[in-house]
N, CA and C atoms as a LAMMPS dump frame, in Angstrom:
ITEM: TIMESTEP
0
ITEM: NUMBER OF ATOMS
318
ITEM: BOX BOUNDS ff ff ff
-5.0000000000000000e+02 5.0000000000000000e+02
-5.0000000000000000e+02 5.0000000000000000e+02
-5.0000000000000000e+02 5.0000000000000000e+02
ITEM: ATOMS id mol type element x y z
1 1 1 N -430.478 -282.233 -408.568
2 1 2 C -430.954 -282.57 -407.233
3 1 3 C -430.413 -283.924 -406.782
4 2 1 N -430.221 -285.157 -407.607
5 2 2 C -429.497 -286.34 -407.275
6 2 3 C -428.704 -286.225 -406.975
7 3 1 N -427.535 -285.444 -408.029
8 3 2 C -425.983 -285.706 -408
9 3 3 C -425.794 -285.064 -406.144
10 4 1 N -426.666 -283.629 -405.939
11 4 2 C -426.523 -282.825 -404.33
12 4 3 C -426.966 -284.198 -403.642
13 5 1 N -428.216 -284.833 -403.685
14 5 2 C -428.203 -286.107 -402.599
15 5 3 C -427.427 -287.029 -402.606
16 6 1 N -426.766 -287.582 -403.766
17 6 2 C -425.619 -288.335 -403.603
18 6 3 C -424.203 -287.888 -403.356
19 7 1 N -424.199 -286.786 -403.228
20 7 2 C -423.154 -286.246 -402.88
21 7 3 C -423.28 -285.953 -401.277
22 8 1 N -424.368 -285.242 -400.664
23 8 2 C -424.697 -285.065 -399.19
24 8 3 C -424.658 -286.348 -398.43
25 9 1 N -425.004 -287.903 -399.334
26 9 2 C -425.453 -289.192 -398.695
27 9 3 C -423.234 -289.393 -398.332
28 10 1 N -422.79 -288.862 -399.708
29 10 2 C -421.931 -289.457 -399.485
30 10 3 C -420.577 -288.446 -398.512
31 11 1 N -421.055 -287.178 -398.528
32 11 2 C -419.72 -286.515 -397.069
33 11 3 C -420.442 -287.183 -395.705
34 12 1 N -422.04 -287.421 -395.894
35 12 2 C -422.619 -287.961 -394.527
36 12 3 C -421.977 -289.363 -393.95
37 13 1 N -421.774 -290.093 -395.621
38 13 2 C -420.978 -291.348 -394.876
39 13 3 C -419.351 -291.378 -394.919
40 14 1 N -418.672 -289.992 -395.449
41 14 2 C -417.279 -290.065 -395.085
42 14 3 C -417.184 -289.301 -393.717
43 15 1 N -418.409 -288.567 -393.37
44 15 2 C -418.006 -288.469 -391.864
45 15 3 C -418.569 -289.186 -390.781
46 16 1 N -419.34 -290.329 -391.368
47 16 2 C -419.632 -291.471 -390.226
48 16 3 C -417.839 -292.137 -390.016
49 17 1 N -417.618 -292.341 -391.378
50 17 2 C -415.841 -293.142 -391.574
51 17 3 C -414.658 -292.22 -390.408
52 18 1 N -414.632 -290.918 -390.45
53 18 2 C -413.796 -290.313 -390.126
54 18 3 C -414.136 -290.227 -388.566
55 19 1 N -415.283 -290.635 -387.867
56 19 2 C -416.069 -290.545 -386.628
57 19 3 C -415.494 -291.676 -386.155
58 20 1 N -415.585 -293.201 -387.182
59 20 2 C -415.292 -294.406 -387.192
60 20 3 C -413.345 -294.683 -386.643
61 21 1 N -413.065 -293.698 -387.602
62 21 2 C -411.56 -293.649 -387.894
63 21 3 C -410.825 -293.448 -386.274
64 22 1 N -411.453 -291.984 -385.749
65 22 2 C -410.872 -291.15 -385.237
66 22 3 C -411.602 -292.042 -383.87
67 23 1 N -412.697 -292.532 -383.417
68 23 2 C -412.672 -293.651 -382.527
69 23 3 C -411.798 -294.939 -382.452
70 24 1 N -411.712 -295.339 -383.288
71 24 2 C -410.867 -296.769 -383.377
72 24 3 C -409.212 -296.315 -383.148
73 25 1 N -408.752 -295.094 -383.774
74 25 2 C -407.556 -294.506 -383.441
75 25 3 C -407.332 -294.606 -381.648
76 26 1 N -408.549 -293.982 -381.149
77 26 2 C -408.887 -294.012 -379.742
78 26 3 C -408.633 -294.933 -379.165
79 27 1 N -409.161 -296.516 -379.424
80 27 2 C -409.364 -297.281 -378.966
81 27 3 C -407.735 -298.157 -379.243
82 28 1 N -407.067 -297.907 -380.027
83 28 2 C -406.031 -298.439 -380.559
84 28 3 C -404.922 -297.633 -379.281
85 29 1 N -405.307 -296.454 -379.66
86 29 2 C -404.293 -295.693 -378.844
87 29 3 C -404.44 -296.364 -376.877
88 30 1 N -405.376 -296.335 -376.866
89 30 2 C -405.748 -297.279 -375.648
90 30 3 C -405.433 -298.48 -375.24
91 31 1 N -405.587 -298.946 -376.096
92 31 2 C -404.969 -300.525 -376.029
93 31 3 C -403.703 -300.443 -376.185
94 32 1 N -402.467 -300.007 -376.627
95 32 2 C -401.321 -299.135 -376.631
96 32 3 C -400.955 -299.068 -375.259
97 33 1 N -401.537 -298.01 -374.847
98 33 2 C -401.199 -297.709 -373.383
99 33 3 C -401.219 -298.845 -372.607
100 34 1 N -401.711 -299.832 -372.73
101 34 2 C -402.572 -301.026 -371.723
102 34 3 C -401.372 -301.696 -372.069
103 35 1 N -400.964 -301.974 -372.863
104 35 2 C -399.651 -302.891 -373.773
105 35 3 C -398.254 -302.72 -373.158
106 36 1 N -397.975 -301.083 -373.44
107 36 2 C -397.213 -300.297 -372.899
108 36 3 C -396.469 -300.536 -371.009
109 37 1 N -397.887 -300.197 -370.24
110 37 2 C -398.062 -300.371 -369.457
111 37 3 C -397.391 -301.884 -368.36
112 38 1 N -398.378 -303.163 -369.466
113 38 2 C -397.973 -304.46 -368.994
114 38 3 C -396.167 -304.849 -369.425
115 39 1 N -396.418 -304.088 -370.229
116 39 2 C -395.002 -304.115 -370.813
117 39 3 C -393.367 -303.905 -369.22
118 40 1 N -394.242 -302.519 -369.289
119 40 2 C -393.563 -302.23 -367.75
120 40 3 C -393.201 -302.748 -366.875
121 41 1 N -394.704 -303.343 -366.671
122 41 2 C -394.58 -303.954 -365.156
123 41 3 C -393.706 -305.386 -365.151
124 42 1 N -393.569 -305.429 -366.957
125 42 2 C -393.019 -307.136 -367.142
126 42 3 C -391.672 -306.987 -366.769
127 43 1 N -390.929 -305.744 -367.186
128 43 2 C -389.659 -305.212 -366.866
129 43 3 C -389.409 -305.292 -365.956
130 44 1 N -390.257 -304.583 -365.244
131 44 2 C -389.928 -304.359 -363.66
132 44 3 C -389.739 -305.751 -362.961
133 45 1 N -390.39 -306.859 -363.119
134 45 2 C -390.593 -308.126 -362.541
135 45 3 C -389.576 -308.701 -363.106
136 46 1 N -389.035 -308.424 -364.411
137 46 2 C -387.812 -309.115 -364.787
138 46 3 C -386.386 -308.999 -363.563
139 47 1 N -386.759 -307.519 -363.742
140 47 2 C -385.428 -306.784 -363.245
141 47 3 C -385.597 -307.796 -361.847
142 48 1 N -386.721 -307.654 -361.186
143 48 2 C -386.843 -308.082 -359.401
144 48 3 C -386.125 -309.532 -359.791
145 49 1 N -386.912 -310.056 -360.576
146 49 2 C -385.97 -311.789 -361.149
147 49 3 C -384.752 -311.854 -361.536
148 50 1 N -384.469 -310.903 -362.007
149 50 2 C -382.541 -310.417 -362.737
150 50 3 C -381.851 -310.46 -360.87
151 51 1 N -382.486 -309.44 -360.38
152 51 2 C -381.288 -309.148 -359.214
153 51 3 C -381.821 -310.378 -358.003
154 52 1 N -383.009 -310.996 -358.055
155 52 2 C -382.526 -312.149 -356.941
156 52 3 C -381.903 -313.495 -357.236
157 53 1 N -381.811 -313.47 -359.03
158 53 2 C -381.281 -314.65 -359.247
159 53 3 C -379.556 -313.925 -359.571
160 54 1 N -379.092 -312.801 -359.439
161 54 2 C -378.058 -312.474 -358.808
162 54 3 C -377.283 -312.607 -357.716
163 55 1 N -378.402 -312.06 -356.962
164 55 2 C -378.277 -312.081 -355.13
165 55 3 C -377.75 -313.68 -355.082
166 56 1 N -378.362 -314.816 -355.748
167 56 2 C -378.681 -316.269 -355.747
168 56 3 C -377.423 -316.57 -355.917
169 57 1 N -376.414 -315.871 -357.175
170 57 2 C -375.365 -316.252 -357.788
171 57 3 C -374.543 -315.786 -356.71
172 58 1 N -374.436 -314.94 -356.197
173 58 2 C -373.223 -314.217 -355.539
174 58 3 C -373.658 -315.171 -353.571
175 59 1 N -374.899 -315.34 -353.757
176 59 2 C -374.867 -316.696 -352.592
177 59 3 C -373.885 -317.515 -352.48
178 60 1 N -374.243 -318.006 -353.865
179 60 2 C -373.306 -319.54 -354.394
180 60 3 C -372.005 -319.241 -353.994
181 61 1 N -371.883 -318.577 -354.802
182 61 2 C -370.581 -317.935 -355.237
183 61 3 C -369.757 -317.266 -353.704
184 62 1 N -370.229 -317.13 -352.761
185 62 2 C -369.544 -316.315 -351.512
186 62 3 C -369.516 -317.814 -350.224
187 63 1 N -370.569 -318.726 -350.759
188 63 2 C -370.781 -320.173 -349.96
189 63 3 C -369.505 -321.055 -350.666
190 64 1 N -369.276 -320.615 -351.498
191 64 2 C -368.344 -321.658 -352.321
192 64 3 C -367.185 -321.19 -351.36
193 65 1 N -366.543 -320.557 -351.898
194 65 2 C -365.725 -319.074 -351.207
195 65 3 C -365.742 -320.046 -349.392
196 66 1 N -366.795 -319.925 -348.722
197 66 2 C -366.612 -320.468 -347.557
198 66 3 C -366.257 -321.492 -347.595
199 67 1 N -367.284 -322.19 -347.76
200 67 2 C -366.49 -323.895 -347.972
201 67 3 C -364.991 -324.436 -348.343
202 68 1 N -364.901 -323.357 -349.48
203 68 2 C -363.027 -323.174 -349.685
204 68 3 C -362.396 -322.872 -348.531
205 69 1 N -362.583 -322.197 -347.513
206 69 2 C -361.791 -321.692 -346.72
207 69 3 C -362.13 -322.567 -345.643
208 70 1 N -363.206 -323.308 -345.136
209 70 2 C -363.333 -324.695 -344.252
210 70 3 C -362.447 -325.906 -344.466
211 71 1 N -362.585 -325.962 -346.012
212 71 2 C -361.592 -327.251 -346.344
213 71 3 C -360.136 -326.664 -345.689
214 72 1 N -359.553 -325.595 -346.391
215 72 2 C -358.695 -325.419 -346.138
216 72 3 C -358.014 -325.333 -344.742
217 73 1 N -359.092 -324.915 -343.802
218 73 2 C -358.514 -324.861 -342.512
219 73 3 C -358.938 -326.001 -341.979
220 74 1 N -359.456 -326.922 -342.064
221 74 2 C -359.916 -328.452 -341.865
222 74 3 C -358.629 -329.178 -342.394
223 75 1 N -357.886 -329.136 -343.154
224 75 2 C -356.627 -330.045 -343.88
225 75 3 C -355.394 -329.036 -343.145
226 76 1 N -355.232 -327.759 -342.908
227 76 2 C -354.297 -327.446 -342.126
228 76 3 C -354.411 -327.972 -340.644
229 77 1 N -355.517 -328.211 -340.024
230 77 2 C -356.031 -328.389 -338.745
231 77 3 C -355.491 -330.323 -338.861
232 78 1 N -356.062 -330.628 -339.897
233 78 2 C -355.491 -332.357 -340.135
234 78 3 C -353.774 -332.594 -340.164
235 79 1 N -353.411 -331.667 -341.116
236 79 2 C -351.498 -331.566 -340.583
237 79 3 C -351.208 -331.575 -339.472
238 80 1 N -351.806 -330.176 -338.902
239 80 2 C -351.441 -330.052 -337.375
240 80 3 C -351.263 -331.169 -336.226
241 81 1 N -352.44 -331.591 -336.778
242 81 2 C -352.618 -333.085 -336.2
243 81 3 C -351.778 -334.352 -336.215
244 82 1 N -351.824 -334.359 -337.855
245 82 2 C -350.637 -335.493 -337.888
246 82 3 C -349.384 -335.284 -337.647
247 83 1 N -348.777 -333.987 -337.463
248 83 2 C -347.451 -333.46 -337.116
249 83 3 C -347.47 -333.945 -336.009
250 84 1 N -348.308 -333.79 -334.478
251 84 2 C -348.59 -333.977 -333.74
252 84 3 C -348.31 -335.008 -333.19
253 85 1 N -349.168 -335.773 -333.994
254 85 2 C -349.163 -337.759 -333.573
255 85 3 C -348.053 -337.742 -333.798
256 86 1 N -347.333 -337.447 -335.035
257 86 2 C -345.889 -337.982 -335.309
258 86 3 C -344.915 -337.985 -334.2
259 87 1 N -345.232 -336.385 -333.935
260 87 2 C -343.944 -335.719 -332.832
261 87 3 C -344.584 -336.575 -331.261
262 88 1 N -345.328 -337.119 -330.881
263 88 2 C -346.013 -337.995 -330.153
264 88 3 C -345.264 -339.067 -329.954
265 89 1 N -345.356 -339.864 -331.218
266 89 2 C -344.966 -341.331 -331.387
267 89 3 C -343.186 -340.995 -331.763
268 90 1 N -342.758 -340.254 -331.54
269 90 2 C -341.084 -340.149 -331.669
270 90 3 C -341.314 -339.979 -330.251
271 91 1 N -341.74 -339.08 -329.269
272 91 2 C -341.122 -338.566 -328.169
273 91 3 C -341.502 -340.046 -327.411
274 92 1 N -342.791 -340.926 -327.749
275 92 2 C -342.639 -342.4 -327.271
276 92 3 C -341.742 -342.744 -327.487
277 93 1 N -340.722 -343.286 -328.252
278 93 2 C -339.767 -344.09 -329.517
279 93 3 C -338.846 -343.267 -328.003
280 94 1 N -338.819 -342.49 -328.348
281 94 2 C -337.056 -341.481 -327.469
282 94 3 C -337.374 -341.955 -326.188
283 95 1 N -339 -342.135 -325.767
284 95 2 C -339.36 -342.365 -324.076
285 95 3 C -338.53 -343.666 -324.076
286 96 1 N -339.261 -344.557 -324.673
287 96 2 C -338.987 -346.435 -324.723
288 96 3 C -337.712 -346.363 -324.682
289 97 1 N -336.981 -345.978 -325.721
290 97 2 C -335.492 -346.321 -326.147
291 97 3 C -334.762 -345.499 -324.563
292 98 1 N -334.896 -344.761 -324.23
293 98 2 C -334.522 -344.024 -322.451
294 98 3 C -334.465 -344.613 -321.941
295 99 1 N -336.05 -345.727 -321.484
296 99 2 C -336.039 -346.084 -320.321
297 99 3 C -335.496 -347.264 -320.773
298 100 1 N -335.171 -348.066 -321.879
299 100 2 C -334.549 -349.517 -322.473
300 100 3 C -333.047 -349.023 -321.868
301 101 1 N -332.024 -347.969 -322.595
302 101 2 C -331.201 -347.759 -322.068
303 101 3 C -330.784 -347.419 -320.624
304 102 1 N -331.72 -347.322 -319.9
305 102 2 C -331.641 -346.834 -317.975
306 102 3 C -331.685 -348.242 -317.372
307 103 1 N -332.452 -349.157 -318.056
308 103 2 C -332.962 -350.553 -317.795
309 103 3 C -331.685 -351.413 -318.089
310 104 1 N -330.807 -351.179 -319.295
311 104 2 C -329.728 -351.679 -319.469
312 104 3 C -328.62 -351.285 -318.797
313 105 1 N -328.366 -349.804 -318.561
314 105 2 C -327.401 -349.439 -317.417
315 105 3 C -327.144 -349.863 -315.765
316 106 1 N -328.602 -349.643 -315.622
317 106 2 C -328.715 -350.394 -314.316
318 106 3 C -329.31 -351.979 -313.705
């Protein structure tokens, strides 16, 4: 009659364990999902941070690009210029030296 009550005490408390087991599995598996889940959304927020600090790079990167092409037409626009003055201050030089020689002829 003992060994049956210690034996009944004891499938009674391997199926409190397996009640125990098969909840906490539950609860594990749950918390899992929850993990899983944040996991996701961390991705997802990466990715949104990946492609605007892209977008950011190819900013730079297309502003640079402009600015290159300002300088450049800013220093062709500065030649132009000084070609300019030059061809300026000769066609003075050719004016002066004209009217020096018209002044000396007559």
């Amino acid at each position: 009659g003992e060994a049956r009550s210690t034996v009944a005490r004891m499938e009674a408390e391997l199926f409190e364990w397996e009640a125990s087991a098969v909840d906490e599995a539950r609860q594990i598996a749950h918390a899992e999902a929850v993990v899983d889940s944040m996991l996701l959304r961390l991705r997802h927020i990466e990715g949104q941070f990946q492609n605007s600090e892209e977008r950011r790079q190819q900013e730079k990167e297309q502003q640079t690009v402009l600015f290159g092409e300002i300088k450049t037409e800013l220093s062709l626009r500065t030649s132009k210029l000084h070609a300019t003055a030059t061809g300026l201050k000769m066609a003075q030089q050719t004016t002066h030296d004209l009217t020096t020689q018209n002044q000396a002829i007559s």
